[in-house]
PyMOL commands that place a pseudoatom at each C-alpha (Angstrom):
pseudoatom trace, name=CA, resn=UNK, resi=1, chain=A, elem=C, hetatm=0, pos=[0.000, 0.000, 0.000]
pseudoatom trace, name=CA, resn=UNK, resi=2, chain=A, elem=C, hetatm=0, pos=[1.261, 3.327, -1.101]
pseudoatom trace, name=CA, resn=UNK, resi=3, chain=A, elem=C, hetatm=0, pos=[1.300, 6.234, 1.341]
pseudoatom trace, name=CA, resn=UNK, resi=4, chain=A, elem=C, hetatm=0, pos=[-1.211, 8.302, 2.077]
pseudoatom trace, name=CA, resn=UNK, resi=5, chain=A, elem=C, hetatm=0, pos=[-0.053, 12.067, 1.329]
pseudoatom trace, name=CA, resn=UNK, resi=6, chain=A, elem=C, hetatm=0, pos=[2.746, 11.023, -1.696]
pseudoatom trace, name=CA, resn=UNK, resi=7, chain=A, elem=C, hetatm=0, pos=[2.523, 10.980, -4.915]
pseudoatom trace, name=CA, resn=UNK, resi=8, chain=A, elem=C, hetatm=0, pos=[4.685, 7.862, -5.801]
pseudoatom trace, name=CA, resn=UNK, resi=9, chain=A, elem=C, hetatm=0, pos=[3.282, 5.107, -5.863]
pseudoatom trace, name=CA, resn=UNK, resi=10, chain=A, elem=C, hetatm=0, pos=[6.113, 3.282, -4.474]
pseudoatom trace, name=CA, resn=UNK, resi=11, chain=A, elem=C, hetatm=0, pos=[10.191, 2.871, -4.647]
pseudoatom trace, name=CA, resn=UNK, resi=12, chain=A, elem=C, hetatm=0, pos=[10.232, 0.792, -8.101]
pseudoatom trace, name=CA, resn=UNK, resi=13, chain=A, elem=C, hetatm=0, pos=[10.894, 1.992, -11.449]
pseudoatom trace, name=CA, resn=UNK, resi=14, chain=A, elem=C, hetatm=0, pos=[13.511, 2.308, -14.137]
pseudoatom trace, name=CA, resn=UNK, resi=15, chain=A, elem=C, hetatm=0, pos=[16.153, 4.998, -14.080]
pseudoatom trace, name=CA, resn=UNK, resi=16, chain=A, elem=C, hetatm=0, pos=[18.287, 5.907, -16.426]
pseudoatom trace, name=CA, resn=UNK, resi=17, chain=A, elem=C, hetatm=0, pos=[22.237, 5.604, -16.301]
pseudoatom trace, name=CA, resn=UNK, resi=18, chain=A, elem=C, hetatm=0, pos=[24.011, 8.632, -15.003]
pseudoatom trace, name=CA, resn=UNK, resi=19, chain=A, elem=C, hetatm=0, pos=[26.711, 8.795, -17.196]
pseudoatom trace, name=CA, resn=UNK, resi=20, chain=A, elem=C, hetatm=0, pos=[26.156, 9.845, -20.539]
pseudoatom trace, name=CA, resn=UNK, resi=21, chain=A, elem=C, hetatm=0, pos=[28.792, 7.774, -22.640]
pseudoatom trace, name=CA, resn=UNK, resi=22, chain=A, elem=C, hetatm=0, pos=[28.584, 5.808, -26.061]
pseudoatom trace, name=CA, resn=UNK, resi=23, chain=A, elem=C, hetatm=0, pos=[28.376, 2.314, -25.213]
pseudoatom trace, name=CA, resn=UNK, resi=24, chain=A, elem=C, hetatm=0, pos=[31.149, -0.357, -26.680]
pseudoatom trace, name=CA, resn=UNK, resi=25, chain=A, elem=C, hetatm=0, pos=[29.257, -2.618, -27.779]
pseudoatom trace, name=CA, resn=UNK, resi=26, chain=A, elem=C, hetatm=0, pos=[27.112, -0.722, -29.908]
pseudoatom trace, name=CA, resn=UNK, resi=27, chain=A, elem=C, hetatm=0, pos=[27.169, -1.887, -34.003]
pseudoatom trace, name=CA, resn=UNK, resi=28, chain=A, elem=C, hetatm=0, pos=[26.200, 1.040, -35.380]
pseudoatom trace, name=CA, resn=UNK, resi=29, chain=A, elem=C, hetatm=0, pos=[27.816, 4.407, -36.430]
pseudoatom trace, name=CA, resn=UNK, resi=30, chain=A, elem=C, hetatm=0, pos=[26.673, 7.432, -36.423]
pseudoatom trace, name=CA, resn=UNK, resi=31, chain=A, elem=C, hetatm=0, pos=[25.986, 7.704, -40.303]
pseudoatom trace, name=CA, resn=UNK, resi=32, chain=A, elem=C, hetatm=0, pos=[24.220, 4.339, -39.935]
pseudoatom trace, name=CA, resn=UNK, resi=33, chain=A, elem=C, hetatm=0, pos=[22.175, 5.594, -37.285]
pseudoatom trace, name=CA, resn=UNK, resi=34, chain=A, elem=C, hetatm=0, pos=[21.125, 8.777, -39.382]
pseudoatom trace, name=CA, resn=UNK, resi=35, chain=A, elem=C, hetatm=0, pos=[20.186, 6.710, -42.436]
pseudoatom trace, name=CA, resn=UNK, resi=36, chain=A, elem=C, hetatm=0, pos=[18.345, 4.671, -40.143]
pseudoatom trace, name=CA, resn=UNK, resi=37, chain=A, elem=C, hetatm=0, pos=[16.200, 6.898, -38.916]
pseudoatom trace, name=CA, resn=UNK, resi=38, chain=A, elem=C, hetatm=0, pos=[15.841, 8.566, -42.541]
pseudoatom trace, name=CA, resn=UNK, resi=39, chain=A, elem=C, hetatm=0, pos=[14.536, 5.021, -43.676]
pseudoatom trace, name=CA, resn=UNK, resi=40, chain=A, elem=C, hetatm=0, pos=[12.255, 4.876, -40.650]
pseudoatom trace, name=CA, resn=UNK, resi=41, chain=A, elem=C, hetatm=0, pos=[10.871, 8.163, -41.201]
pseudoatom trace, name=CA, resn=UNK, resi=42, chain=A, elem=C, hetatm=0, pos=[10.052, 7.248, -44.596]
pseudoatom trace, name=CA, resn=UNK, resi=43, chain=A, elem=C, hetatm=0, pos=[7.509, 4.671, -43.833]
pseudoatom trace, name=CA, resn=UNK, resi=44, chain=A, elem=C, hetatm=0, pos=[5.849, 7.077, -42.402]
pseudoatom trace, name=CA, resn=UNK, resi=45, chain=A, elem=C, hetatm=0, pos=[6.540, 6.561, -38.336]
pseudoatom trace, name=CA, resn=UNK, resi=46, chain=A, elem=C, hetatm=0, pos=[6.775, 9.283, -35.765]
pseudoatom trace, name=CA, resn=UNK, resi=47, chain=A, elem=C, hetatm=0, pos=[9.425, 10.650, -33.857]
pseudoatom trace, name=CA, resn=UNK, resi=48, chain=A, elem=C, hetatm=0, pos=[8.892, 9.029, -30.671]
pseudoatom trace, name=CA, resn=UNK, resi=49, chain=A, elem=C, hetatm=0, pos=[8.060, 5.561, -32.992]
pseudoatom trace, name=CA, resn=UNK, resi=50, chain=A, elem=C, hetatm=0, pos=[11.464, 5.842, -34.494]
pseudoatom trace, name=CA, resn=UNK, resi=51, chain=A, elem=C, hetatm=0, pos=[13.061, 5.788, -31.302]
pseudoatom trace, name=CA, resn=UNK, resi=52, chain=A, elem=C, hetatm=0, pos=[11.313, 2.984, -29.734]
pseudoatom trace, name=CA, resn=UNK, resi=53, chain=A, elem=C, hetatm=0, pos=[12.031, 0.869, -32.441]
pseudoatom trace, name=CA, resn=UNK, resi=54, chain=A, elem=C, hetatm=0, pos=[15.490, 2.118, -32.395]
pseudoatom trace, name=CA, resn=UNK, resi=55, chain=A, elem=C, hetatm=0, pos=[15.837, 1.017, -28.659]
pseudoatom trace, name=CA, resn=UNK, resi=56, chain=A, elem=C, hetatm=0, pos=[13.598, -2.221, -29.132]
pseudoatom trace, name=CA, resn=UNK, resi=57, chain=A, elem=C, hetatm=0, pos=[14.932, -3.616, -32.430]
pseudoatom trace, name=CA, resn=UNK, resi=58, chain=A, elem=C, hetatm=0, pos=[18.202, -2.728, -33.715]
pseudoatom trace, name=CA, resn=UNK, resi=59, chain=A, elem=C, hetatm=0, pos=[19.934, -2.286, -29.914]
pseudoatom trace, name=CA, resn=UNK, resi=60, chain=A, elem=C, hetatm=0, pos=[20.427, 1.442, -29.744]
pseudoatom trace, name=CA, resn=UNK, resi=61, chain=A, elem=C, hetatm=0, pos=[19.688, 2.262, -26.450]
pseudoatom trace, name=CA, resn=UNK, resi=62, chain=A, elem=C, hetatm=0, pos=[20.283, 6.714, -26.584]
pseudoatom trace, name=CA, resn=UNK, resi=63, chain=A, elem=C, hetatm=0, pos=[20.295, 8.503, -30.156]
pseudoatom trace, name=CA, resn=UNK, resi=64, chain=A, elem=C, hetatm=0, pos=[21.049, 11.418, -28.739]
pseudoatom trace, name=CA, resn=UNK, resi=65, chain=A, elem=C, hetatm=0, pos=[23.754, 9.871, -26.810]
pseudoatom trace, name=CA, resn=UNK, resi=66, chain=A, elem=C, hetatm=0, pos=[25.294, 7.683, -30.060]
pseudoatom trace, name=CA, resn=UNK, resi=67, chain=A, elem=C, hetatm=0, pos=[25.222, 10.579, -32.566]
pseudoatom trace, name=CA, resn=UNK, resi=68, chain=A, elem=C, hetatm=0, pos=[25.236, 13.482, -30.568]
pseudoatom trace, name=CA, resn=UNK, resi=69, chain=A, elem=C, hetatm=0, pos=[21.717, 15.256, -31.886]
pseudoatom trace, name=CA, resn=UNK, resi=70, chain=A, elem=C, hetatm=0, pos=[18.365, 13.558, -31.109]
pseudoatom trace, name=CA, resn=UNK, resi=71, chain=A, elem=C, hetatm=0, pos=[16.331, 12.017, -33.861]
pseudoatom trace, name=CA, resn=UNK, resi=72, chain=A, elem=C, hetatm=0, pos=[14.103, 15.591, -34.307]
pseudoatom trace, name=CA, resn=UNK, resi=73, chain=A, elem=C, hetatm=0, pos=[16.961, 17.471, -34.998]
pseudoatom trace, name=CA, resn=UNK, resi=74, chain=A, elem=C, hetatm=0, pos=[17.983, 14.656, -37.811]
pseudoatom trace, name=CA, resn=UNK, resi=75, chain=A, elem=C, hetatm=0, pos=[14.405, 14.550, -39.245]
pseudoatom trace, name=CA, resn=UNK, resi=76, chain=A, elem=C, hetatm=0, pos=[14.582, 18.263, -39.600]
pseudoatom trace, name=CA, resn=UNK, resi=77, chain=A, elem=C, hetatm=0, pos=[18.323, 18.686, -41.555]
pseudoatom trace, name=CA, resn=UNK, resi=78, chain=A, elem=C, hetatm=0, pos=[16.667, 15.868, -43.781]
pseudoatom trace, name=CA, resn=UNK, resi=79, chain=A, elem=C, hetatm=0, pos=[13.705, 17.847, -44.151]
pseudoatom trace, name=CA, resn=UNK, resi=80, chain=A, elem=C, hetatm=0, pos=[11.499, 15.058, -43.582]
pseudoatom trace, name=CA, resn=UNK, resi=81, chain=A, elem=C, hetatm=0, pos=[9.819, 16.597, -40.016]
pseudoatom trace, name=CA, resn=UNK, resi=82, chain=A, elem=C, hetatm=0, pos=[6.509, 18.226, -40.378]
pseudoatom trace, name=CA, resn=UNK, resi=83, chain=A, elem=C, hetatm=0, pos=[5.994, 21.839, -40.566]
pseudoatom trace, name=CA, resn=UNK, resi=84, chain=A, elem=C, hetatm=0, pos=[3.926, 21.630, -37.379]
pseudoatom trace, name=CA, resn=UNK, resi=85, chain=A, elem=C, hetatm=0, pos=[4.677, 20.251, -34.118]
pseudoatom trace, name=CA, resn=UNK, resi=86, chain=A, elem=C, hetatm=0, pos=[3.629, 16.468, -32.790]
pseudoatom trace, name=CA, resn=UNK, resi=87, chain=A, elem=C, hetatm=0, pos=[2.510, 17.897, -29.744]
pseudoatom trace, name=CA, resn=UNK, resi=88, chain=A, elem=C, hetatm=0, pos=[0.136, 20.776, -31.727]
pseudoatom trace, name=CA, resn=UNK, resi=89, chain=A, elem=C, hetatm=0, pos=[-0.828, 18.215, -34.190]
pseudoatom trace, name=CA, resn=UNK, resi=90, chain=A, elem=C, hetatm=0, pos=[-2.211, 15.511, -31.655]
pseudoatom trace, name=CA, resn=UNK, resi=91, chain=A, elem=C, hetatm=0, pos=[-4.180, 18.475, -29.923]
pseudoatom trace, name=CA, resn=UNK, resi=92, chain=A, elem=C, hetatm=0, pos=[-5.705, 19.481, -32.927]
pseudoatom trace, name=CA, resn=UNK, resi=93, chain=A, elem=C, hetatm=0, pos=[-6.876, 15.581, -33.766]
pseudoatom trace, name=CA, resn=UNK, resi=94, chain=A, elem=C, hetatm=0, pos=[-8.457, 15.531, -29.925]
pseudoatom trace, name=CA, resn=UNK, resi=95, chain=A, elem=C, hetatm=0, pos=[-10.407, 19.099, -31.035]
pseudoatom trace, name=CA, resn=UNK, resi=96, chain=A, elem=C, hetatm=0, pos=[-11.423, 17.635, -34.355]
pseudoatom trace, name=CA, resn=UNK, resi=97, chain=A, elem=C, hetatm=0, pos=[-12.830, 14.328, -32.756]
pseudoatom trace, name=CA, resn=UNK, resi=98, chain=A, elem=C, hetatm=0, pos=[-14.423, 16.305, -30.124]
pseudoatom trace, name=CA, resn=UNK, resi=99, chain=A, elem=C, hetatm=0, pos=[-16.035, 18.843, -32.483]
pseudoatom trace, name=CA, resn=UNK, resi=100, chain=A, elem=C, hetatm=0, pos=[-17.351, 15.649, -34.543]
pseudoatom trace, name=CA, resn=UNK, resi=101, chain=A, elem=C, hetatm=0, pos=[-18.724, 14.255, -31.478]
pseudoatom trace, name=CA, resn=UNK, resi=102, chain=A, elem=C, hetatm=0, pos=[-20.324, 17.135, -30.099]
pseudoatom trace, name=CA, resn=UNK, resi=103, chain=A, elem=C, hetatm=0, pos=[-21.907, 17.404, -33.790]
pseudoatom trace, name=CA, resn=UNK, resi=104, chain=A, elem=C, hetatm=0, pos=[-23.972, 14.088, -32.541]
pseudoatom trace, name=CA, resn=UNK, resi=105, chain=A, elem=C, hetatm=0, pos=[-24.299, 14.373, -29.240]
pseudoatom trace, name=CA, resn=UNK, resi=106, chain=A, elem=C, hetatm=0, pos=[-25.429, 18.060, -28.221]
pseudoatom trace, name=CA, resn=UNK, resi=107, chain=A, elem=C, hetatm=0, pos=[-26.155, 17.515, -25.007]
pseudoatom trace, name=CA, resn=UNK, resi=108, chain=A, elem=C, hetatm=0, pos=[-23.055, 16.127, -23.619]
pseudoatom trace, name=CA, resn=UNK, resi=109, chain=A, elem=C, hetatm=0, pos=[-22.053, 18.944, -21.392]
pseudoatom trace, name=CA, resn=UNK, resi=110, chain=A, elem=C, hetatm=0, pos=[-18.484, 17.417, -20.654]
pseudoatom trace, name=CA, resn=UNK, resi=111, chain=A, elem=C, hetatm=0, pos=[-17.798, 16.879, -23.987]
pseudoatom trace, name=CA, resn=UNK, resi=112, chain=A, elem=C, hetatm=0, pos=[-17.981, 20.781, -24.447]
pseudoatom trace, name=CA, resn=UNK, resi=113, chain=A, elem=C, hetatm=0, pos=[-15.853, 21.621, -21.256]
pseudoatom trace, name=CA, resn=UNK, resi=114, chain=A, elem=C, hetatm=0, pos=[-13.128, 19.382, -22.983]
pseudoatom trace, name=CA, resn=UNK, resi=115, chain=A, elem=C, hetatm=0, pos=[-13.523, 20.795, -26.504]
pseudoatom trace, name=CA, resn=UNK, resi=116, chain=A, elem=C, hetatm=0, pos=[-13.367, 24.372, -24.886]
pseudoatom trace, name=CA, resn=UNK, resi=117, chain=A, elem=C, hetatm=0, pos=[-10.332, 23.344, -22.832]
pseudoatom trace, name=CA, resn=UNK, resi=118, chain=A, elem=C, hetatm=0, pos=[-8.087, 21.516, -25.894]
pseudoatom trace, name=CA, resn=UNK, resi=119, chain=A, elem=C, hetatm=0, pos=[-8.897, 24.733, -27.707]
pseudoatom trace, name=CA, resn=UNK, resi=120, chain=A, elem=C, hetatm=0, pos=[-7.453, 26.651, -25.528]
pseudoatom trace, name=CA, resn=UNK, resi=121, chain=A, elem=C, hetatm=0, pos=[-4.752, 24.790, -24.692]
pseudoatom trace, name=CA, resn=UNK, resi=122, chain=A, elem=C, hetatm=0, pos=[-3.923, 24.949, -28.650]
pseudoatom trace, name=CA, resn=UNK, resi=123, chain=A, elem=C, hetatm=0, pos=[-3.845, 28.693, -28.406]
pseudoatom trace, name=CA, resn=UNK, resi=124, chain=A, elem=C, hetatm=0, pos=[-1.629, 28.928, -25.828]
pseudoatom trace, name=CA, resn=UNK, resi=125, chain=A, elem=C, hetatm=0, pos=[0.762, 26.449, -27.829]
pseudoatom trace, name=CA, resn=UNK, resi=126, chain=A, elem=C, hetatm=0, pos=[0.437, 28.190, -30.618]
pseudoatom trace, name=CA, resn=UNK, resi=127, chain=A, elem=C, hetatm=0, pos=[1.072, 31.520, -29.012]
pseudoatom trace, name=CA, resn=UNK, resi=128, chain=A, elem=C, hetatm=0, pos=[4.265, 30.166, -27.531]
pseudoatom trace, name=CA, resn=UNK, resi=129, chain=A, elem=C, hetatm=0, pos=[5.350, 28.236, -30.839]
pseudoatom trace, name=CA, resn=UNK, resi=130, chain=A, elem=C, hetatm=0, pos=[4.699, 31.831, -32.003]
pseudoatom trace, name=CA, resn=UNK, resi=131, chain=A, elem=C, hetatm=0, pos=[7.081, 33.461, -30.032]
pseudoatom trace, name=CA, resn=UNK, resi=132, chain=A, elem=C, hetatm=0, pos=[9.662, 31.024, -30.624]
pseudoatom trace, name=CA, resn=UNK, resi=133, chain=A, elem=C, hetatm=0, pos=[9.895, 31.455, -34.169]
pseudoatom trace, name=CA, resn=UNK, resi=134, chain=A, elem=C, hetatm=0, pos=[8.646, 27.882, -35.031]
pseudoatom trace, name=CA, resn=UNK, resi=135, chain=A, elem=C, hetatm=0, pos=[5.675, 28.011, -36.474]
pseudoatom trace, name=CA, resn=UNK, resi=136, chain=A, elem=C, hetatm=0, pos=[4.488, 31.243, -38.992]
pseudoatom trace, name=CA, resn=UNK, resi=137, chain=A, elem=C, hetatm=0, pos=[3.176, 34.400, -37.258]
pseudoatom trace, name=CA, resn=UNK, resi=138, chain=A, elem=C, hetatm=0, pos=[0.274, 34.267, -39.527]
pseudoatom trace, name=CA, resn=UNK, resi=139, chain=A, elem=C, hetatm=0, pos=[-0.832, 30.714, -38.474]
pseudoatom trace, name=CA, resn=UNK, resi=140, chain=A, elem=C, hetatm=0, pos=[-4.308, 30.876, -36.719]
pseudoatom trace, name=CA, resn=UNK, resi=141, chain=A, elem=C, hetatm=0, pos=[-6.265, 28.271, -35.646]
pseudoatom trace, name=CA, resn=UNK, resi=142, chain=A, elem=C, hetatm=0, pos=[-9.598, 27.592, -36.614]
pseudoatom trace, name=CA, resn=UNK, resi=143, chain=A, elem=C, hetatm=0, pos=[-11.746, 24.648, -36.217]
pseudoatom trace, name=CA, resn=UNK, resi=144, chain=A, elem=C, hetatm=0, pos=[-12.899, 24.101, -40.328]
pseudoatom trace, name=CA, resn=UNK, resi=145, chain=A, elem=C, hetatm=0, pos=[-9.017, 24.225, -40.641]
pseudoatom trace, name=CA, resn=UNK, resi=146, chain=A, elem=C, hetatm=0, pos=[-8.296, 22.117, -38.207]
pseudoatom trace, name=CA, resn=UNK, resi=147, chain=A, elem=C, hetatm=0, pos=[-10.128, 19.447, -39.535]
pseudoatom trace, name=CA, resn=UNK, resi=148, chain=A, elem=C, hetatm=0, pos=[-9.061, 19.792, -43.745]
pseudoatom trace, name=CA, resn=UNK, resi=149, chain=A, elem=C, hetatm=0, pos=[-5.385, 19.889, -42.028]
pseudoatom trace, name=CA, resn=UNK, resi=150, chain=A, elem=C, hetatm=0, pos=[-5.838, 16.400, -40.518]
pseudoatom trace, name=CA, resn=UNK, resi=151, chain=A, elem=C, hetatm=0, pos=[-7.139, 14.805, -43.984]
for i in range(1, 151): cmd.bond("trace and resi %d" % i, "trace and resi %d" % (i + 1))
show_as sticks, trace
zoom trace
């Protein structure tokens, strides 16, 4: 039983190794590792994907580590990220299927609340990725544009 006023659950879980060194026994080199992920990346996985199957199938447990950039910043000298952000993107696909459930079901009350918060939480993204420089200044969200984006 877990304590009562913590919020771990208990001592158990994986941690990562302090030190931050390129293992021996790794196969691969670093141009391997960036055509890799190129290959990857054109089959049409994500990010995060890539680096799971990275870890899981070919043995590589840090990217970042191995090459000494992580796998975004090798998607985007390729060219092959997205012009939007993962993060934005899968907010705007929880608006759109909110929207298109609200369309059925008007009366679902919670439905709304969430609709009206993942909206706003997309503005406030976007008003940071704004700032940032990395997205366009002129990029505004709207919900018909949300949803042609996603087809």
């Amino acid at each position: 039983m877990s304590r009562m006023h913590s919020s771990a659950k208990g001592k158990s879980g994986s941690k990562k190794p302090l030190k931050k060194t390129k293992k021996e026994w790794l196969a691969y080199n670093p141009k391997e590792i960036e055509e890799l992920i190129t290959k990857l990346a054109n089959a049409g996985y994500s990010g995060s994907l890539i680096g799971l199957m990275l870890r899981d199938q070919y043995g590589i447990p840090s990217v970042k580590v191995a090459i000494g950039k992580s796998i975004n910043d090798v998607l985007k000298e390729k060219k092959l990220a997205g012009d939007l952000p993962r993060d934005l993107l899968n907010l705007i696909r929880k608006s759109v299927m909110l929207e298109k459930h609200l369309l059925e079901n008007k009366k679902d009350q919670c439905a709304k609340r969430g609709f009206q918060l993942s909206v706003s939480k997309i503005r406030r993204l976007v008003k940071y990725y704004k700032k940032k420089k990395i997205i366009s200044i002129d990029w505004h969200y709207s919900p018909a544009k949300a949803a042609l984006l996603l087809k």
